[in-house]
C-alpha positions as CSV (number, residue, x, y, z in Angstrom):
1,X,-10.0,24.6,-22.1
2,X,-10.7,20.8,-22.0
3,X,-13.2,18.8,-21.3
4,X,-13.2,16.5,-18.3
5,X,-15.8,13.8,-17.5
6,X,-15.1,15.6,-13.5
7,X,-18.3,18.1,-15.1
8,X,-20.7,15.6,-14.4
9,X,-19.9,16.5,-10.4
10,X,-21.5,20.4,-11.0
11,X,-17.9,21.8,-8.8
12,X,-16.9,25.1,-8.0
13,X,-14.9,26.0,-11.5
14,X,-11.9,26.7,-9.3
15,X,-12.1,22.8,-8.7
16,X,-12.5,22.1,-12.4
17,X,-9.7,23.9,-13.3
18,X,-7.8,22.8,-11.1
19,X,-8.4,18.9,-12.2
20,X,-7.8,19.9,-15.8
21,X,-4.4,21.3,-14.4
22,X,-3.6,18.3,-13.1
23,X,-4.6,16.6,-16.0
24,X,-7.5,14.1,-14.7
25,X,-9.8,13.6,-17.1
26,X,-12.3,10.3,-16.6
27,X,-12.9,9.6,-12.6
28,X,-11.0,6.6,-11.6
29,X,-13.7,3.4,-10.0
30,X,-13.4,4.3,-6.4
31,X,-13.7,8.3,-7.4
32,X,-17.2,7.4,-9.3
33,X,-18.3,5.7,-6.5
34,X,-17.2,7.7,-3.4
35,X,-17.5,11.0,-4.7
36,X,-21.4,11.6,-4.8
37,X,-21.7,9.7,-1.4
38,X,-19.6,12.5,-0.1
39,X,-20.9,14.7,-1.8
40,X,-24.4,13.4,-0.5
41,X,-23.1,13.7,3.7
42,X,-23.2,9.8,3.7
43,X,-20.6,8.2,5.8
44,X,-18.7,5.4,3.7
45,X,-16.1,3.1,4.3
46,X,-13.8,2.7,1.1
47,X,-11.5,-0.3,0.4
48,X,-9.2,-0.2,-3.1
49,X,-5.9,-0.8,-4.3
50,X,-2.8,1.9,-4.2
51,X,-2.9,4.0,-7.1
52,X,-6.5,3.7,-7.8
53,X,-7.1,7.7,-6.6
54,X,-8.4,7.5,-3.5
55,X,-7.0,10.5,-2.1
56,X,-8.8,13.1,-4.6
57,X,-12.1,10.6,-4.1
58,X,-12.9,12.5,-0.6
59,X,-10.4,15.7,-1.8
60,X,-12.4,17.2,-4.0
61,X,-15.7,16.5,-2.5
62,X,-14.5,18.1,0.8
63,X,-13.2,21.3,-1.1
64,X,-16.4,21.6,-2.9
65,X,-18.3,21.0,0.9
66,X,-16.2,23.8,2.6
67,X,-18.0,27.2,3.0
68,X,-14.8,29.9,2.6
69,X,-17.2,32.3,4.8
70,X,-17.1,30.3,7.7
71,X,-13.7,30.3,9.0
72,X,-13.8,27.2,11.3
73,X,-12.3,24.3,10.9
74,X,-14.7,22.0,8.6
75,X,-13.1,18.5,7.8
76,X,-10.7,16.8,9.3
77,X,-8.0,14.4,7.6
78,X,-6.0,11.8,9.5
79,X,-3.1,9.6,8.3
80,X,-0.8,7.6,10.1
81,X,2.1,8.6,8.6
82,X,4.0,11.8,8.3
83,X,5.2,11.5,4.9
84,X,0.9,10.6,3.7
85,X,-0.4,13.7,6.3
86,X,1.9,15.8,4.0
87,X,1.6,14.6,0.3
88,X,-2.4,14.6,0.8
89,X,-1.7,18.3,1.9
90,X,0.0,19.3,-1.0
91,X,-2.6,17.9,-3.5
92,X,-5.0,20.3,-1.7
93,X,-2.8,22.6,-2.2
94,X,-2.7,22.1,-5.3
95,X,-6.5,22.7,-5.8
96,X,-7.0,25.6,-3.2
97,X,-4.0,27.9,-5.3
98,X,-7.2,27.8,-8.0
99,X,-9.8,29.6,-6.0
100,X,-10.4,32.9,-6.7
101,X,-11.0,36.2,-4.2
102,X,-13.7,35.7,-1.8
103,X,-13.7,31.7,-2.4
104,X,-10.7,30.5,-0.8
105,X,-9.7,27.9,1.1
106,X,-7.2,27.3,4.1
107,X,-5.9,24.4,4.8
108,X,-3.0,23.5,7.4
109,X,-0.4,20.3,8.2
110,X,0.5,19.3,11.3
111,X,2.5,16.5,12.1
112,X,4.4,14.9,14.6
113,X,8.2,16.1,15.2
114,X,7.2,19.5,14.3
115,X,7.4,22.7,16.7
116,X,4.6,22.4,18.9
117,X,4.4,26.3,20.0
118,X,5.0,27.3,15.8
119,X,1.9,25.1,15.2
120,X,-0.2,26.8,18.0
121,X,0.7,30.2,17.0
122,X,-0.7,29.7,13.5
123,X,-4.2,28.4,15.2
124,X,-4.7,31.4,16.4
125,X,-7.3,31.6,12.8
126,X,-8.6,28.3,12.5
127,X,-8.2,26.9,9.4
128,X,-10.5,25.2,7.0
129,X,-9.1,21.7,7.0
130,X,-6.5,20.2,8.6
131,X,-4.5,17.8,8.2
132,X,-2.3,15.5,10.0
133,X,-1.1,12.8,12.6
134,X,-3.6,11.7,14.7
135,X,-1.0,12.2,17.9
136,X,-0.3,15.7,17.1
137,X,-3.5,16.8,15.7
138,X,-4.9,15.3,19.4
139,X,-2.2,17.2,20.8
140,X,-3.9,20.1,19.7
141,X,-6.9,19.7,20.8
142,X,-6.2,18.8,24.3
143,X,-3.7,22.2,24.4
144,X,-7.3,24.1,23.4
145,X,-5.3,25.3,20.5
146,X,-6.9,23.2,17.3
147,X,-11.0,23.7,17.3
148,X,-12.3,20.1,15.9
149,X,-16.1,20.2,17.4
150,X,-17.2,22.8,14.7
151,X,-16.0,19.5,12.2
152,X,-18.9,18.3,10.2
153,X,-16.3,15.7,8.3
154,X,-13.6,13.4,9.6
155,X,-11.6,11.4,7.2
156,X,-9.1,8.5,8.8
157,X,-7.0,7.1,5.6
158,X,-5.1,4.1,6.2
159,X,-7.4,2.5,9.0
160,X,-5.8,-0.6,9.4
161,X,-2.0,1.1,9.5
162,X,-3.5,3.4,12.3
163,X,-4.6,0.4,14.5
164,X,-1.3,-1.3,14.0
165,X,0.5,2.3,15.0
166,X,-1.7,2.5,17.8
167,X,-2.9,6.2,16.7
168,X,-6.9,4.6,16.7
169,X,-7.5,5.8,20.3
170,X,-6.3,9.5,19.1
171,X,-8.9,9.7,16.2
172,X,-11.0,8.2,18.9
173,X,-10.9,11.3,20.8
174,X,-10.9,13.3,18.4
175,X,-14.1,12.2,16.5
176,X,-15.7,12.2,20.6
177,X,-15.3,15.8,20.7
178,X,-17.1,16.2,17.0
179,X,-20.8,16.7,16.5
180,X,-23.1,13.7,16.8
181,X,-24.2,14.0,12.9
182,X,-20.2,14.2,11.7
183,X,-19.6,12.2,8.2
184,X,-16.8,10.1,8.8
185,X,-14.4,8.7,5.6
186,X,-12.7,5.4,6.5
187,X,-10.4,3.9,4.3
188,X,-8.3,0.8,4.7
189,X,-6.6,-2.0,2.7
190,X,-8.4,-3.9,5.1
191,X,-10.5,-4.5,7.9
192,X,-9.5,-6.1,10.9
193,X,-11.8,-7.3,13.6
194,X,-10.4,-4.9,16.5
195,X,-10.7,-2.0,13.7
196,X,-14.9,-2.4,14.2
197,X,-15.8,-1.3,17.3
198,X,-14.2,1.6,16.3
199,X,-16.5,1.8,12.8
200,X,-19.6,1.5,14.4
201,X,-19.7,3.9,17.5
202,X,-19.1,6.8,14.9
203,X,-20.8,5.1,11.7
204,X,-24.4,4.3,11.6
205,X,-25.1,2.2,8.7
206,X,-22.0,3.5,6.7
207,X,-21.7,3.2,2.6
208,X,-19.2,0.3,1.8
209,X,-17.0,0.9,-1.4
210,X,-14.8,-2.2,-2.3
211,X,-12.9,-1.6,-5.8
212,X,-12.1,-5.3,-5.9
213,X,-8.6,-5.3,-7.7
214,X,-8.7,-6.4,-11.1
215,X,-5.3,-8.5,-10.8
216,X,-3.4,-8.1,-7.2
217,X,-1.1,-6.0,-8.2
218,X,-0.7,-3.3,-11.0
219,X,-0.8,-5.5,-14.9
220,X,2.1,-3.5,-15.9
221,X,4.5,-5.1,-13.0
222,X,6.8,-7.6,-14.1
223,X,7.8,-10.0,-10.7
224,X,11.5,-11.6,-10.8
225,X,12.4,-14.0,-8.5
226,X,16.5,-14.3,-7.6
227,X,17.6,-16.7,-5.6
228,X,20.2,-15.8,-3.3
229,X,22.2,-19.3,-3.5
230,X,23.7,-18.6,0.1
231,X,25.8,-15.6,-1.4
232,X,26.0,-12.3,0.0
233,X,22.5,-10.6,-0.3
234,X,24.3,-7.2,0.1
235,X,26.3,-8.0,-2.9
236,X,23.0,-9.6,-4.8
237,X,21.2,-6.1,-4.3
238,X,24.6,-4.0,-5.5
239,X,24.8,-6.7,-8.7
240,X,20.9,-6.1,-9.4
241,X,21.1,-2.6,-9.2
242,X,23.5,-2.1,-11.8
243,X,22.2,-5.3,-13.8
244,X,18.8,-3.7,-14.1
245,X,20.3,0.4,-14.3
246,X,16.8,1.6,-12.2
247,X,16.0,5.3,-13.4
248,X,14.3,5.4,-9.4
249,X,14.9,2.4,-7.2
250,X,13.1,1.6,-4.0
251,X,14.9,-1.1,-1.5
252,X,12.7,-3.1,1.3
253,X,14.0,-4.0,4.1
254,X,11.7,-5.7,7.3
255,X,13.8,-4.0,10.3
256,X,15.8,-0.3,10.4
257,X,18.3,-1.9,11.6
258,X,18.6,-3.9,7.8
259,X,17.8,-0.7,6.3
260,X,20.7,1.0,7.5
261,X,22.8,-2.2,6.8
262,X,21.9,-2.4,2.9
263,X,21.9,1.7,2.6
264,X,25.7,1.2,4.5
265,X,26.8,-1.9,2.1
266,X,25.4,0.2,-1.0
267,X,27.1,3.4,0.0
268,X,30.5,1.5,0.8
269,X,29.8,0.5,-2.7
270,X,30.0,3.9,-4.3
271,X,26.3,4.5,-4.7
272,X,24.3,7.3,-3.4
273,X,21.4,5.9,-1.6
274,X,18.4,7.7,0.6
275,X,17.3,5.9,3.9
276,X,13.5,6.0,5.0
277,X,12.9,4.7,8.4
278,X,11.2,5.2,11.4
279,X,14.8,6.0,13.5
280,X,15.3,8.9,11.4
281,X,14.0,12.1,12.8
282,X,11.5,14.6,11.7
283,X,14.1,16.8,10.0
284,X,16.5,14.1,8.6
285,X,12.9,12.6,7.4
286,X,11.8,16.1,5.5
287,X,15.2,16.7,4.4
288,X,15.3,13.2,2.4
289,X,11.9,13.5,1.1
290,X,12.6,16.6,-0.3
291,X,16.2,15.2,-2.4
292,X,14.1,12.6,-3.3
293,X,11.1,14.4,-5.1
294,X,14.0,16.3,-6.2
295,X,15.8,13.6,-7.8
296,X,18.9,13.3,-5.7
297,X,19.4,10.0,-5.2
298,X,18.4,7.0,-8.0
299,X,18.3,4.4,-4.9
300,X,16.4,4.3,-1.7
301,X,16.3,2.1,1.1
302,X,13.2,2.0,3.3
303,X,11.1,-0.3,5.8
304,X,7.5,-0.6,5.0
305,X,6.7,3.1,6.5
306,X,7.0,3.9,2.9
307,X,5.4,1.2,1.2
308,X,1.8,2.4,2.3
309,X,0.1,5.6,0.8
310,X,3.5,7.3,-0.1
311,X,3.4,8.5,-3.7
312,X,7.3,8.6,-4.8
313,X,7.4,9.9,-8.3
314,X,9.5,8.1,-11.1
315,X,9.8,4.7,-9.1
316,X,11.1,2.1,-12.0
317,X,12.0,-1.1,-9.5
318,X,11.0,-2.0,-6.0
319,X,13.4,-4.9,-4.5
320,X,12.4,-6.8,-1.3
321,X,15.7,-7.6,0.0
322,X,13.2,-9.7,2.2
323,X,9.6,-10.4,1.9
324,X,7.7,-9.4,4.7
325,X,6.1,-11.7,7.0
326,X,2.7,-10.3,6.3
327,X,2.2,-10.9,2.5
328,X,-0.2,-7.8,2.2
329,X,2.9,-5.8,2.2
330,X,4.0,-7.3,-0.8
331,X,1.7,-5.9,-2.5
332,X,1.8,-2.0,-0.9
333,X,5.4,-2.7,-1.6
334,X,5.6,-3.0,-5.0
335,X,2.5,-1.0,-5.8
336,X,5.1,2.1,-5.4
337,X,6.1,1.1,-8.9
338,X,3.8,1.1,-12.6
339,X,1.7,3.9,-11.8
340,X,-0.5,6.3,-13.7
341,X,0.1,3.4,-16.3
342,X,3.3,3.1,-16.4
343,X,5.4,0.1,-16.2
344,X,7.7,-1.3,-13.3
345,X,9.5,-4.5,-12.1
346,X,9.7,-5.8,-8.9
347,X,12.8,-8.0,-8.1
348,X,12.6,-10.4,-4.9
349,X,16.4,-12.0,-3.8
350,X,14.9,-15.6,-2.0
351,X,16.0,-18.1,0.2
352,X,14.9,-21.4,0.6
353,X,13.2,-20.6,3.7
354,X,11.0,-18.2,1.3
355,X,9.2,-20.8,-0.4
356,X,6.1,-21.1,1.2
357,X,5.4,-17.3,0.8
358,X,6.0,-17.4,-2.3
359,X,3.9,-20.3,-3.0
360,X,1.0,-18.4,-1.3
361,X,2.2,-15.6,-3.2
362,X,1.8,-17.6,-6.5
363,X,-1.5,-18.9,-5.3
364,X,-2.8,-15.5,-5.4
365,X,-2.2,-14.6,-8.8
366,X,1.8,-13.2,-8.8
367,X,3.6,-14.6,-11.6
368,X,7.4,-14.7,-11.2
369,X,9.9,-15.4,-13.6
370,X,13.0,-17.1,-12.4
371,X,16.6,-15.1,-13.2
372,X,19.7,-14.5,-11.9
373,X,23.1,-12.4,-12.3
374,X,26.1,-13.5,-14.1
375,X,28.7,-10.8,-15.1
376,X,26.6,-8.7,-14.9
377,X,23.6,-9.6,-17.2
378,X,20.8,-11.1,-16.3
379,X,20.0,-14.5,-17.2
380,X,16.8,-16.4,-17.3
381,X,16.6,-19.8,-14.9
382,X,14.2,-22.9,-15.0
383,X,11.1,-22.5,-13.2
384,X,12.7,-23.4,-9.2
385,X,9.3,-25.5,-9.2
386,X,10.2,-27.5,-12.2
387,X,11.8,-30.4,-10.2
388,X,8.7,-30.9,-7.6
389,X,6.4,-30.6,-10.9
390,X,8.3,-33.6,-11.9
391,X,9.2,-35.6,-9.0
392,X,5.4,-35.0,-8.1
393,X,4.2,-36.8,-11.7
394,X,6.7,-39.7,-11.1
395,X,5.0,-40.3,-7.4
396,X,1.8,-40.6,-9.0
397,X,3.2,-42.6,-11.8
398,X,4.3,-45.1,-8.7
399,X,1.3,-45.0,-7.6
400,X,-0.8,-46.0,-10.1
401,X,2.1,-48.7,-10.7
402,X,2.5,-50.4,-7.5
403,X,-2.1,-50.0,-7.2
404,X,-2.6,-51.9,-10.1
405,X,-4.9,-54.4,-10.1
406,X,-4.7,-56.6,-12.8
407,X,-7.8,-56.3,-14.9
408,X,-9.6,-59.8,-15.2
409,X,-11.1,-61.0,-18.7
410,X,-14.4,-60.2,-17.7
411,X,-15.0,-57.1,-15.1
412,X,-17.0,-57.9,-11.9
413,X,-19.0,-55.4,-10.4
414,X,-17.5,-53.4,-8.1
415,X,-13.9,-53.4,-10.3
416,X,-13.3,-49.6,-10.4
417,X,-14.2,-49.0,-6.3
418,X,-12.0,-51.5,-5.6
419,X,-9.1,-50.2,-7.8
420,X,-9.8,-46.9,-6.0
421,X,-9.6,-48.9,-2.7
422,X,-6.5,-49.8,-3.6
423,X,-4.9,-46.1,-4.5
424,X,-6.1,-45.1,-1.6
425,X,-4.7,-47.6,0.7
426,X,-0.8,-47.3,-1.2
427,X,-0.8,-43.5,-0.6
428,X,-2.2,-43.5,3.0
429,X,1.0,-46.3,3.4
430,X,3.1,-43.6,1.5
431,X,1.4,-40.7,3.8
432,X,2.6,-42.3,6.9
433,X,6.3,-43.2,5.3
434,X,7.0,-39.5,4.8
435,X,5.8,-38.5,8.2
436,X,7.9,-40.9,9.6
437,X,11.4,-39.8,7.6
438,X,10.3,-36.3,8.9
């Protein structure tokens, strides 16, 4: 068998074996980091970029915590999505199918949408770990049905999407009904102000793990921008799609109600495209995740429920048929694509109203390359900030023109501040001319 650099951790061999199925071999940064704190009891709180193995940095430390002989429920895991509650489930899964007789583990799902009484009726043995929504796993606890307060860990992944979801005050209760010396396992893209008060009534001078990203999003992303040149963005998306041939492709959208629209125009179209949104329910939800892991569809249209934690195998482009007003979604977004080191492209259709996003968006690092769609091929543009480059070196030509001050045969002290005075004074007069014509 093997080796893995996992060794250095001393795990259960089911554990090891189970990472050398999956084929890890070096820890990832945040696993390094997070996985003896874990290991250790210490609370932490761990910030990192998608797709830098988050998930199997508490998994595995949590698997290798659990005592099989107890059969309580030990840890805890919360996410705020449906689709996240269930893929983290199926990597322990994964690792618990290892464990030989008299080591193993039970874990159990629950999630909203689900049948409440079916969920109850397979409480009746506590498992090991759960995991789930926050609503439903409180849901649970409230019917006297799920057991939390014999919970020594309690792991809330996505923070800041829970606060935004408004499923905070349901860990909340939860984590009140856990023992005072619990080991709570925060993680967030980022943290908010009204996410603290939560963090420090359950964590008492926590561990704080931040993986700062070596570029903002994955190096093996290349960004296209396409402008939309008031034609029909439907159409732009359809062109793309077949311009670029995606093996997987992922659509965003800002509203459901654009989701459906673009998954309507594409369909009308002749493609066969998978919605994700939040109006679908539970069933229609499983249903499409399940043709999509089992590669039914090659597009997908979704909001930005699935641009955060949701591991889509095979994803080749992610399109923002809109950018999203908060430019941290941009990144979630297309970090669905280039993972496990392989490569992606990300494809943005813009209007003119987009510019100062993408500006910002440039600011941070995102390089874009300007193209668009003729016949069918795509066809590299000028850079769209060419023309302000240039009209901004001919306003400072201007100015140093119309400041000269004509240089006298023999400089006086004081020449160069007073040439400066000058400047100054022509482009506080040009300042207030543009303000005016605005």
């Amino acid at each position: 068998m093997t080796e893995t650099k996992f060794d250095v951790y001393d795990f259960k061999p089911f554990i090891i074996k189970a990472i050398k199925e999956i084929g890890f071999y070096e820890p990832t940064e945040i696993q390094e980091r997070l996985i003896p704190t874990v290991l250790k009891g210490d609370s932490a709180i761990g910030q990192s970029q998608t797709g830098t193995g988050k998930t199997h940095s508490y998994i595995l430390p949590i698997l290798e915590k659990i005592n099989p002989n107890k059969q309580e429920v030990q840890a805890v895991i919360t996410a705020p999505t449906r689709e996240l509650a269930s893929q983290i489930y199926q990597e322990i899964l994964k690792i618990t199918k290892h464990a030989s007789e008299g080591e193993e583990i039970t874990a159990r799902n629950f999630i909203g949408g689900t049948d409440k009484q079916r969920a109850i009726e397979k409480l009746k043995t506590q498992p090991h770990i759960v995991v789930g929504t926050p609503g439903r796993l409180n849901d649970l606890v409230k019917e006297q049905a799920l057991f939390v307060h014999t919970a020594k860990m309690l792991v809330v992944d996505e923070a800041d999407l829970m606060l935004d979801m408004g499923f905070i005050e349901d860990v909340d209760q939860m984590g009140a009904k856990m023992p005072g010396d619990l080991q709570m396992l925060v993680f967030s893209a980022t943290i908010p102000e009204k996410l603290k008060p939560f963090l420090k009534k359950y964590m008492e001078n926590p561990k704080y793990i931040h993986i700062e990203p070596k570029q903002l999003t994955a190096a093996k992303i290349q960004h296209y921008l396409i402008p939309s040149r008031h034609r029909d963005k439907k159409a732009v998306v359809f062109e793309a799609l077949n311009a670029f041939n995606p093996y997987l492709a992922i659509v965003f959208t800002n509203t459901k109600k654009m989701a459906e629209e673009v998954a309507g125009a594409l369909s009308h179209r002749g493609l066969k495209v998978a919605r994700i949104h939040g109006d679908l329910s539970p069933r229609e939800r499983k249903k499409m995740m399940k043709q999509i892991k089992d590669l039914e569809f090659q597009y997908i249209v979704a909001t930005d429920l699935a641009a955060r934690g949701i591991d889509i195998q095979g994803i080749s482009h992610v399109i923002n048929y809109e950018l999203p007003s908060d430019l941290d979604f941009y990144v979630h977004r297309v970090g669905r694509t280039a993972r496990a080191g392989f490569s992606g492209i990300a494809l943005t259709i813009y209007e003119t109203s987009d510019e100062d996003a993408l500006n910002k968006l440039e600011k941070l690092g995102i390089e874009f390359k300007n193209v668009d769609l003729k016949k069918g091929e795509v066809i590299e543009l000028e850079d769209r900030n060419k023309r302000k480059k240039r009209q901004r070196q001919v306003d400072e030509a201007a100015l140093a023109a119309q400041a000269i001050v004509k240089k006298p045969k023999k400089v006086k002290p004081g020449y160069k501040k007073k040439m400066k005075y000058e400047i100054d004074k022509v482009k506080k007069r040009q300042n207030r001319i543009k303000k005016r014509d605005k």
